[in-house]
Phi, psi and omega in degrees: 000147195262147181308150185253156125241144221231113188221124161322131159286273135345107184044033146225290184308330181215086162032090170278122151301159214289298187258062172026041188209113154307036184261009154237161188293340163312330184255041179241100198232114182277144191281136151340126162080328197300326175308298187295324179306296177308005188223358135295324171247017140287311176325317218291312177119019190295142145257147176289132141227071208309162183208089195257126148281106150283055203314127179066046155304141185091014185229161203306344175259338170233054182293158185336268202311353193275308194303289185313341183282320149332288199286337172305312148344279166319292154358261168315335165272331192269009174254350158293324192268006140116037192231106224222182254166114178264351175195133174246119177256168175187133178276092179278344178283183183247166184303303178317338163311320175074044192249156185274002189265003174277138201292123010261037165336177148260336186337313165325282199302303176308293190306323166305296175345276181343286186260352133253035162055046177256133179262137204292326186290354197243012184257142150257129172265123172234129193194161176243052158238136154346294243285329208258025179258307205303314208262318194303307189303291202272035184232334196088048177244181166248148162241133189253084176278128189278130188266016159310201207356251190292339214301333175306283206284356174290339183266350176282310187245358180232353177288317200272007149303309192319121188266357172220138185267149147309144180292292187245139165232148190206140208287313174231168157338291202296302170323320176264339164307316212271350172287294179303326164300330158314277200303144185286165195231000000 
Protein backbone atom coordinates (compact mmCIF):
# COMPACT_ATOMS: atom_id res chain seq x y z
CA UNK A 1 0.00 0.00 0.00
CA UNK A 2 1.37 3.37 -0.97
CA UNK A 3 1.99 5.82 2.20
CA UNK A 4 -0.80 8.57 3.05
CA UNK A 5 -0.08 11.79 4.46
CA UNK A 6 -3.02 13.19 6.14
CA UNK A 7 -1.99 16.73 5.92
CA UNK A 8 -4.30 19.72 7.82
CA UNK A 9 -5.07 22.94 5.56
CA UNK A 10 -5.19 26.26 7.42
CA UNK A 11 -2.11 26.78 8.94
CA UNK A 12 -0.17 24.42 7.92
CA UNK A 13 -0.48 24.25 4.05
CA UNK A 14 -1.79 27.77 4.20
CA UNK A 15 -1.09 30.65 6.10
CA UNK A 16 -4.25 31.58 9.01
CA UNK A 17 -5.40 34.27 8.83
CA UNK A 18 -5.91 36.73 11.75
CA UNK A 19 -9.99 35.85 11.63
CA UNK A 20 -9.06 32.45 10.91
CA UNK A 21 -11.29 32.34 7.74
CA UNK A 22 -9.79 31.79 4.12
CA UNK A 23 -12.45 33.07 2.30
CA UNK A 24 -10.88 35.63 -0.41
CA UNK A 25 -8.12 35.10 -2.46
CA UNK A 26 -6.26 38.00 -0.96
CA UNK A 27 -5.59 36.29 2.07
CA UNK A 28 -4.17 32.89 0.25
CA UNK A 29 -0.97 33.15 1.87
CA UNK A 30 1.13 29.15 1.29
CA UNK A 31 3.27 28.66 4.30
CA UNK A 32 7.20 28.60 3.44
CA UNK A 33 8.58 25.58 1.77
CA UNK A 34 5.45 23.41 1.98
CA UNK A 35 5.65 22.86 -2.35
CA UNK A 36 9.33 21.66 -2.24
CA UNK A 37 8.46 19.59 1.42
CA UNK A 38 5.51 18.05 -0.84
CA UNK A 39 7.43 17.06 -3.82
CA UNK A 40 9.85 15.64 -1.65
CA UNK A 41 7.78 13.28 -0.24
CA UNK A 42 5.72 12.70 -3.38
CA UNK A 43 9.32 11.62 -5.13
CA UNK A 44 9.15 9.32 -1.72
CA UNK A 45 6.11 7.55 -3.22
CA UNK A 46 3.76 9.53 -0.63
CA UNK A 47 -0.08 10.39 -1.52
CA UNK A 48 -1.69 13.37 -0.51
CA UNK A 49 -5.09 13.64 1.37
CA UNK A 50 -5.96 16.96 3.06
CA UNK A 51 -8.49 16.89 5.94
CA UNK A 52 -9.86 20.32 7.01
CA UNK A 53 -12.49 21.40 9.83
CA UNK A 54 -14.66 24.56 8.35
CA UNK A 55 -16.65 25.13 11.08
CA UNK A 56 -20.08 26.69 9.77
CA UNK A 57 -19.19 26.38 6.33
CA UNK A 58 -22.70 27.18 4.33
CA UNK A 59 -23.71 29.45 6.58
CA UNK A 60 -24.35 33.29 6.40
CA UNK A 61 -21.14 34.21 8.05
CA UNK A 62 -19.00 31.41 5.61
CA UNK A 63 -20.66 30.86 2.69
CA UNK A 64 -20.45 27.95 0.44
CA UNK A 65 -19.23 30.04 -2.75
CA UNK A 66 -16.76 32.44 -1.18
CA UNK A 67 -15.07 29.26 0.40
CA UNK A 68 -14.97 26.96 -2.81
CA UNK A 69 -13.80 29.75 -5.24
CA UNK A 70 -10.78 29.79 -2.56
CA UNK A 71 -10.22 26.12 -1.99
CA UNK A 72 -10.38 25.94 -5.63
CA UNK A 73 -7.93 28.09 -6.19
CA UNK A 74 -5.81 26.67 -3.75
CA UNK A 75 -6.34 23.29 -5.72
CA UNK A 76 -5.08 24.52 -8.58
CA UNK A 77 -2.21 26.29 -7.42
CA UNK A 78 -0.77 23.42 -5.73
CA UNK A 79 -1.43 21.14 -8.80
CA UNK A 80 0.49 23.80 -11.20
CA UNK A 81 3.06 22.70 -9.22
CA UNK A 82 2.50 19.27 -9.99
CA UNK A 83 1.12 18.13 -6.29
CA UNK A 84 -2.19 16.78 -6.53
CA UNK A 85 -4.68 15.34 -3.58
CA UNK A 86 -5.99 11.57 -3.63
CA UNK A 87 -8.82 13.09 -1.53
CA UNK A 88 -9.80 16.88 -0.16
CA UNK A 89 -12.04 15.83 2.78
CA UNK A 90 -13.71 18.53 4.51
CA UNK A 91 -15.67 19.12 7.59
CA UNK A 92 -18.29 22.08 7.73
CA UNK A 93 -20.01 21.46 11.07
CA UNK A 94 -18.83 23.08 14.56
CA UNK A 95 -17.76 20.92 17.89
CA UNK A 96 -21.11 21.02 19.08
CA UNK A 97 -22.91 19.20 15.81
CA UNK A 98 -21.21 16.03 17.61
CA UNK A 99 -20.71 14.51 13.81
CA UNK A 100 -17.85 12.00 13.88
CA UNK A 101 -16.08 13.35 10.62
CA UNK A 102 -14.71 16.45 12.60
CA UNK A 103 -11.33 16.51 13.66
CA UNK A 104 -10.47 14.84 15.85
CA UNK A 105 -13.15 12.54 14.85
CA UNK A 106 -12.06 9.79 12.70
CA UNK A 107 -14.89 9.99 9.95
CA UNK A 108 -12.91 11.49 7.62
CA UNK A 109 -9.75 9.68 8.09
CA UNK A 110 -11.97 5.66 7.50
CA UNK A 111 -13.85 6.99 4.72
CA UNK A 112 -10.34 7.76 2.76
CA UNK A 113 -9.08 4.50 4.18
CA UNK A 114 -12.24 2.86 3.01
CA UNK A 115 -12.08 4.01 -0.20
CA UNK A 116 -8.47 4.32 -1.09
CA UNK A 117 -7.43 1.10 0.44
CA UNK A 118 -5.11 3.01 2.92
CA UNK A 119 -3.55 1.37 5.47
CA UNK A 120 -3.95 3.86 8.71
CA UNK A 121 -1.02 2.21 10.59
CA UNK A 122 1.96 3.20 7.86
CA UNK A 123 -0.18 6.68 7.61
CA UNK A 124 1.12 10.31 9.13
CA UNK A 125 -1.15 12.96 10.11
CA UNK A 126 0.41 16.56 10.03
CA UNK A 127 -1.13 19.79 11.48
CA UNK A 128 -0.73 22.55 13.87
CA UNK A 129 -3.98 21.74 16.28
CA UNK A 130 -4.11 19.34 19.47
CA UNK A 131 -7.14 18.13 17.42
CA UNK A 132 -5.15 16.59 14.57
CA UNK A 133 -2.29 14.84 16.85
CA UNK A 134 -5.73 13.74 18.88
CA UNK A 135 -7.13 12.49 15.07
CA UNK A 136 -3.60 10.74 14.45
CA UNK A 137 -3.83 8.99 17.79
CA UNK A 138 -7.69 7.60 17.57
CA UNK A 139 -7.11 6.78 14.10
CA UNK A 140 -3.62 4.47 14.50
CA UNK A 141 -1.52 6.99 12.46
CA UNK A 142 1.66 8.80 13.57
CA UNK A 143 1.77 12.69 14.25
CA UNK A 144 3.36 15.60 13.68
CA UNK A 145 2.78 18.95 14.64
CA UNK A 146 3.82 21.68 12.99
CA UNK A 147 4.48 25.08 14.75
CA UNK A 148 3.36 27.10 11.34
CA UNK A 149 -0.61 28.61 11.90
CA UNK A 150 -1.54 27.88 15.24
CA UNK A 151 0.96 24.87 16.12
CA UNK A 152 3.76 27.38 18.36
CA UNK A 153 1.27 28.58 20.48
CA UNK A 154 -0.96 25.18 21.03
CA UNK A 155 2.67 23.83 22.25
CA UNK A 156 3.24 26.83 24.72
CA UNK A 157 0.22 27.14 26.30
CA UNK A 158 -1.29 23.92 25.83
CA UNK A 159 1.21 20.59 25.77
CA UNK A 160 1.94 20.03 29.36
CA UNK A 161 -2.39 19.40 29.20
CA UNK A 162 -2.17 16.75 26.86
CA UNK A 163 -3.05 13.26 27.22
CA UNK A 164 -1.50 12.42 23.85
CA UNK A 165 1.67 13.81 23.05
CA UNK A 166 2.91 13.96 19.50
CA UNK A 167 5.20 11.10 17.57
CA UNK A 168 6.62 14.65 16.18
CA UNK A 169 7.08 18.48 16.45
CA UNK A 170 8.60 19.76 14.00
CA UNK A 171 8.89 23.80 13.18
CA UNK A 172 7.95 23.61 9.48
CA UNK A 173 6.68 21.38 7.07
CA UNK A 174 10.07 20.80 5.08
CA UNK A 175 11.22 19.73 8.93
CA UNK A 176 8.57 17.16 9.35
CA UNK A 177 9.03 15.59 5.68
CA UNK A 178 12.70 15.23 6.21
CA UNK A 179 11.65 13.80 9.60
CA UNK A 180 8.64 11.19 8.09
CA UNK A 181 11.37 10.41 5.41
CA UNK A 182 13.53 9.02 8.31
CA UNK A 183 11.03 6.62 9.40
CA UNK A 184 10.12 3.16 8.22
CA UNK A 185 7.73 2.46 5.95
Amino acid sequence: MTPTLFIDRDGTLIEEPADEQVDRLDKVRLVAGVVPALLSLKAAGFRFVMVTNQDGLGTPSFPEPAFRSVHEFVLGLFASQGIGFAAVLICPHRASDGCDCRKPGTGMLKLAAREHAIDLSRSFVVGDRYGDIELARNAGAKSILVQTGYGAGELEWHAAKWTVQPDHVAETLTEATEWILRQPR
